[in-house]
Each structure stands twice: as structure tokens, then as C-alpha cells.
C-alpha positions as a printed NumPy array, in Angstrom:
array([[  0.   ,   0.   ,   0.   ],
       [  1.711,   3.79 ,  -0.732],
       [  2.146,   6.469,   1.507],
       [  0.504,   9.346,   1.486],
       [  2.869,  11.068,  -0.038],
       [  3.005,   8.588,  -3.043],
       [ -0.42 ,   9.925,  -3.921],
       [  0.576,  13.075,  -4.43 ],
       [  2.642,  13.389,  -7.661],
       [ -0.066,  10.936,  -9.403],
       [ -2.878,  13.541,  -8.312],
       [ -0.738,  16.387,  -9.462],
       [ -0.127,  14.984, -12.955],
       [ -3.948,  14.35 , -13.359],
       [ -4.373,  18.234, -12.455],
       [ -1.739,  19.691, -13.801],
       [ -2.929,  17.548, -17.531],
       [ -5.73 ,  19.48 , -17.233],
       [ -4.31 ,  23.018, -16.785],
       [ -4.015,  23.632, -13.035],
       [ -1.428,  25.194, -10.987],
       [ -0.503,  22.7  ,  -8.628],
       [  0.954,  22.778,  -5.26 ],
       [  1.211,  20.864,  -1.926],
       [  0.906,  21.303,   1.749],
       [ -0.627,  24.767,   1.207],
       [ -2.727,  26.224,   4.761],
       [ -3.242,  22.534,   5.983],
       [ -4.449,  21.103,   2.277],
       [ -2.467,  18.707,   1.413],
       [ -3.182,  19.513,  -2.302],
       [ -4.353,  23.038,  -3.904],
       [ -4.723,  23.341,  -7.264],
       [ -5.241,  26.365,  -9.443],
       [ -6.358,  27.496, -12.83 ],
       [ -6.738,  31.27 , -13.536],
       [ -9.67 ,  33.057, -11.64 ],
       [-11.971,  29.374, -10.787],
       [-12.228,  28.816,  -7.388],
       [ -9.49 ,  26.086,  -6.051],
       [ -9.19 ,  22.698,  -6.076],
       [ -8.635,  21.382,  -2.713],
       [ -7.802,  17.341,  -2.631],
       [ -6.7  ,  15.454,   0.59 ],
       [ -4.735,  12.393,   0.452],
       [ -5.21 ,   8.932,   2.625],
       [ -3.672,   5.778,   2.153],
       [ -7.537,   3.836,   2.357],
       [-11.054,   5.706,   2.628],
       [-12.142,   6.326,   6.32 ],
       [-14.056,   8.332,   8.663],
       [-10.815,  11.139,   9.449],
       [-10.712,  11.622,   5.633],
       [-14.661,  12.332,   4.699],
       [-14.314,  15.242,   8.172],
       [-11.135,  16.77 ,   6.217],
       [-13.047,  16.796,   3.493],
       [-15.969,  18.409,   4.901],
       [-13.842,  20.636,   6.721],
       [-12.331,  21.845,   3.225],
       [-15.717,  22.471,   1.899],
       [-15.545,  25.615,   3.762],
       [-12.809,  27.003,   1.571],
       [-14.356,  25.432,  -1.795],
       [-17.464,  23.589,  -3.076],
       [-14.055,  21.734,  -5.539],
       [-13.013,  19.366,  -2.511],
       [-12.025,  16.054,  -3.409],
       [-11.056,  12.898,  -1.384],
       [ -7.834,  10.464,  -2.979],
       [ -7.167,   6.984,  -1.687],
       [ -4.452,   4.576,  -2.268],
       [ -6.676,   1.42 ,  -2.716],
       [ -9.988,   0.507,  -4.078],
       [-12.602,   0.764,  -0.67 ],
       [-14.456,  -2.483,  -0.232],
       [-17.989,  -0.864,  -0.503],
       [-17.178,   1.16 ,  -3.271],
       [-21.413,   1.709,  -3.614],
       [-21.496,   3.244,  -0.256],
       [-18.718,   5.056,  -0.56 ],
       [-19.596,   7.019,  -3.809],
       [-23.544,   7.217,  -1.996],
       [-21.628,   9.398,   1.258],
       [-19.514,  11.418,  -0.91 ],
       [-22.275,  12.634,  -3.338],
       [-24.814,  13.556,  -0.469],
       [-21.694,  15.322,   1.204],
       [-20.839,  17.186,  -2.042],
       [-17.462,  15.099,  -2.489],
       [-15.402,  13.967,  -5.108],
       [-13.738,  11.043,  -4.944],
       [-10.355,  10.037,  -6.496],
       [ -8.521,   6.594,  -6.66 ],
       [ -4.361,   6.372,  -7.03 ],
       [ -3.607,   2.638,  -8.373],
       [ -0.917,   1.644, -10.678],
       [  0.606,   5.253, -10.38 ],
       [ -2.495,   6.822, -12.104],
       [ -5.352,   8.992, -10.609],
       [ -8.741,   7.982, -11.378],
       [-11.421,  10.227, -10.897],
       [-14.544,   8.313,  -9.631],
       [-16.567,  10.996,  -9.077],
       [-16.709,  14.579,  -9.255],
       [-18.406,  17.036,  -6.81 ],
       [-21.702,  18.564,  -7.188],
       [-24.359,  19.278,  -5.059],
       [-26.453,  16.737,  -3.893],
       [-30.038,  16.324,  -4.887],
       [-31.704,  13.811,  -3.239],
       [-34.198,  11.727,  -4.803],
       [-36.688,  10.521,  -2.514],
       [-38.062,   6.846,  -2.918],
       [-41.897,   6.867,  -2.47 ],
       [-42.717,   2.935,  -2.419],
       [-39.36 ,   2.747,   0.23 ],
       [-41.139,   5.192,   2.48 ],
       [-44.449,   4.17 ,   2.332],
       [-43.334,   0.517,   3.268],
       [-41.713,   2.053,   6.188],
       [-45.093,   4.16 ,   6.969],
       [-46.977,   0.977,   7.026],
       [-44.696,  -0.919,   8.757],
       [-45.174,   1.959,  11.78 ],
       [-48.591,   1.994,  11.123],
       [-49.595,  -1.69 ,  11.211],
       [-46.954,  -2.953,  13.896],
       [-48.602,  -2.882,  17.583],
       [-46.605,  -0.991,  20.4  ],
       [-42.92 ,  -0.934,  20.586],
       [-41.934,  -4.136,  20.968],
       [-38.537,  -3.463,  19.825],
       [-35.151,  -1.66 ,  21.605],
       [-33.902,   0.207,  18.932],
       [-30.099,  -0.571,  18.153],
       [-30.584,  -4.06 ,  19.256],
       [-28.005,  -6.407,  17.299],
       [-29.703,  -7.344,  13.919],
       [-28.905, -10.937,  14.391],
       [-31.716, -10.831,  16.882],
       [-35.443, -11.573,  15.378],
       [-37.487,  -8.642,  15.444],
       [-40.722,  -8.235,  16.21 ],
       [-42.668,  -6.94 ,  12.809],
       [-46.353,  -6.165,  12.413],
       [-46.148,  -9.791,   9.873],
       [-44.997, -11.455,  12.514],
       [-47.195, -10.223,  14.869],
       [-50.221, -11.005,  12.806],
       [-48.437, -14.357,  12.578],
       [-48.548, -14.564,  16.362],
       [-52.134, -13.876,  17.392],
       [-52.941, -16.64 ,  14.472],
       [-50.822, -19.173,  16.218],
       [-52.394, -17.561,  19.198],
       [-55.708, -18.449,  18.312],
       [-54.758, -22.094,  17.154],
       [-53.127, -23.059,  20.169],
       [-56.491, -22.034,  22.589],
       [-58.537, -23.095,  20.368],
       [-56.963, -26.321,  18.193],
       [-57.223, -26.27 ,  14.153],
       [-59.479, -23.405,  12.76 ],
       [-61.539, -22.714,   9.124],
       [-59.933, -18.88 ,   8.1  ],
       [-63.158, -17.425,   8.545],
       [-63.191, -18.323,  12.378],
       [-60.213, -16.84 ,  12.532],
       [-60.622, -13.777,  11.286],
       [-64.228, -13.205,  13.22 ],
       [-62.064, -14.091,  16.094],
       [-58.807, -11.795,  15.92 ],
       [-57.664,  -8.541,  14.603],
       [-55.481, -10.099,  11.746],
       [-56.582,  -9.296,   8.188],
       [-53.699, -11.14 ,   6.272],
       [-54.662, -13.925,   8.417],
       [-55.313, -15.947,   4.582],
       [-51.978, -14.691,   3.292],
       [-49.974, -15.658,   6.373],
       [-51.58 , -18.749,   6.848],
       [-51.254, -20.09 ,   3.056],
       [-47.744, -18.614,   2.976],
       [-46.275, -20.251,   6.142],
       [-43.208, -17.732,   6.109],
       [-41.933, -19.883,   9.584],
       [-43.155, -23.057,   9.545],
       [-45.649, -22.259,  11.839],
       [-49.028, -23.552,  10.502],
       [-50.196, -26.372,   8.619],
       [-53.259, -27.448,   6.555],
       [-55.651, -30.264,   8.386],
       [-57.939, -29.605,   5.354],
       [-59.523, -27.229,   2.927],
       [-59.879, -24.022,   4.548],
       [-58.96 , -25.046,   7.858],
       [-55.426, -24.859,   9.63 ],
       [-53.74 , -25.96 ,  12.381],
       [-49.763, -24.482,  14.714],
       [-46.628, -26.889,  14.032],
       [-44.502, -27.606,  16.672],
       [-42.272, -24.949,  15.487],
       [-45.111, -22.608,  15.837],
       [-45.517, -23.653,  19.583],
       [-41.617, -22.514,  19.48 ],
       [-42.069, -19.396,  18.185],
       [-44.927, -18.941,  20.622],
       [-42.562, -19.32 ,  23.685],
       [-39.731, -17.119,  21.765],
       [-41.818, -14.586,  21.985],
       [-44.074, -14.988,  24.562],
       [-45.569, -11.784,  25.275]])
């Protein structure tokens, strides 16, 4: 892996190729580039992409909206990466081989909202009952969703009152995928006796006790 300092004459070629002035260490930047009366380029150099670099970065933005990040290396989630630095007004510059890549330049960032991505979150709020979850809890814990809760007052039901038709079920509880969850079986929890009518799994007697409530 270079130094830092092995960025630098890579990232000065690029710049100077394209007309700039180029110079290094200038007022705490560790690269300032410029080309008649434009405003600056300002580029700071890492060896990988981390969170020290992206707050130099948005320190420089202060002094120019031209602020560009360099790394020595390719970062692992490259998708990420390029997502952070566009919302933060970033460019974003790779050194390999001895050449300077530009990956992305900066402009300012435009978000484009996702409408079906919030209103599944909406609904999600909506339809899931209380709080039954800590917020930051390790994902690798199950979480309590308003599917699985439906999923719960179904086995619920089936455990007090032994295998059910669907229309019982729904006269009988608040769950109006009950059809969907039951045909679907997402956890092994139900099974069908016979047309119509459906019974809990041992593994839905599990899931009961998981998460007892």
C-alpha cells in the first residue's frame, strides 16, 4: 500500500494535464490546485477511505465547493462510498498503478426521494402494535414486525382453540392477512388439516414461547 505522499505526484499529474497550478501542503491542504480566476481545487490524500478523511473533506468544503477525497486502494464498498460522498458534495479520487482515477466529481447533492421505500416504512409503523422493539438491538436478533405479529395472534388463536376454518379466525382476531400468512407459512408455523382449515406446528408452539408476550 503507498504512503501518502506517493499519492501526491499521481494527483498532481492528473491536475496539472488538465491546466491547473498545482501545489502541496498549502494552509493545511495537502493539495491546492489552481487554474486562472476558478475557485481552487482542494484534494486530501489517505492511504484507504475512512471516517478522518470524509471530516477533512468536509472541513475543506468551507474554503471550496471543488473538494475532493484520494485513496491509495480501491474501498471495499465502493457503492457506499460514492452514496456518502455525493450527499456530502465530495469527489472522490482513486491512485492505483501510479495513475489517478477520478470516480466521481463534486456537485451538489439532490436527493431523490423513494416513495414505495417510504411508504413501506409508513406501514410498517402503522400496522406494527406498540414498541416491541429496543432500537439498536443487534440485527442478528429476530425482530418483532407487524407480519410477525399477525403471525402470532394466528398461532395464538390455534393453540387455545386447536385447528381453525380462516373465517373463524378472522371473526375471532384482529389479523386481516390472516389468509396470506396462513397459506404462505413464512416460519413453519401452521399447517393445513384440510380445505380451509389450519392448524400451529410444533415450530409454531416454538415461536410462541420465543416470543411470549
Amino acid at each position: 500500500m503507498p504512503l501518502e505522499s506517493d499519492l501526491y505526484a499521481p494527483v498532481k499529474a492528473m491536475l496539472e494535464g488538465q491546466g491547473y497550478i498545482v501545489k502541496g501542503e498549502v494552509r493545511g491542504c495537502d493539495v491546492v490546485a489552481v487554474r486562472g480566476k476558478e475557485p481552487p481545487v482542494v484534494v486530501e490524500l489517505k492511504r484507504t477511505f475512512g471516517l478522518g478523511l470524509v471530516l477533512q473533506g468536509v472541513d475543506r468544503l468551507a474554503l471550496t465547493d471543488l473538494v475532493y477525497l484520494a485513496v491509495g486502494q480501491w474501498p471495499k464498498r465502493m457503492k457506499n462510498v460514492k452514496k456518502l460522498c455525493r450527499r456530502l458534495g465530495l469527489g472522490f479520487i482513486v491512485v492505483a498503478a501510479n495513475k489517478a482515477d477520478v470516480v466521481l466529481d463534486p456537485a451538489p447533492y439532490l436527493p431523490r426521494k423513494n416513495k414505495r421505500k417510504a411508504g413501506r416504512l409508513l406501514g410498517e409503523h402503522a400496522r406494527r402494535v406498540g414498541d416491541p422493539n429496543l432500537g439498536g438491538q443487534a440485527m442478528r436478533a429476530p425482530l418483532m414486525t407487524a407480519y410477525r405479529q399477525q403471525a402470532l395472534r394466528c398461532a395464538e388463536l390455534l393453540m387455545a382453540n386447536g385447528p381453525m376454518k380462516l373465517k373463524a379466525m378472522r371473526a375471532a382476531a384482529d389479523v386481516p392477512d390472516a389468509a396470506k400468512i396462513l397459506q404462505q407459512d413464512v416460519y413453519g408455523w401452521f399447517e393445513r388439516i384440510e380445505r380451509g382449515v389450519y392448524g400451529v406446528t410444533p415450530k409454531g408452539r416454538q415461536g410462541l414461547e420465543m416470543f411470549q408476550r
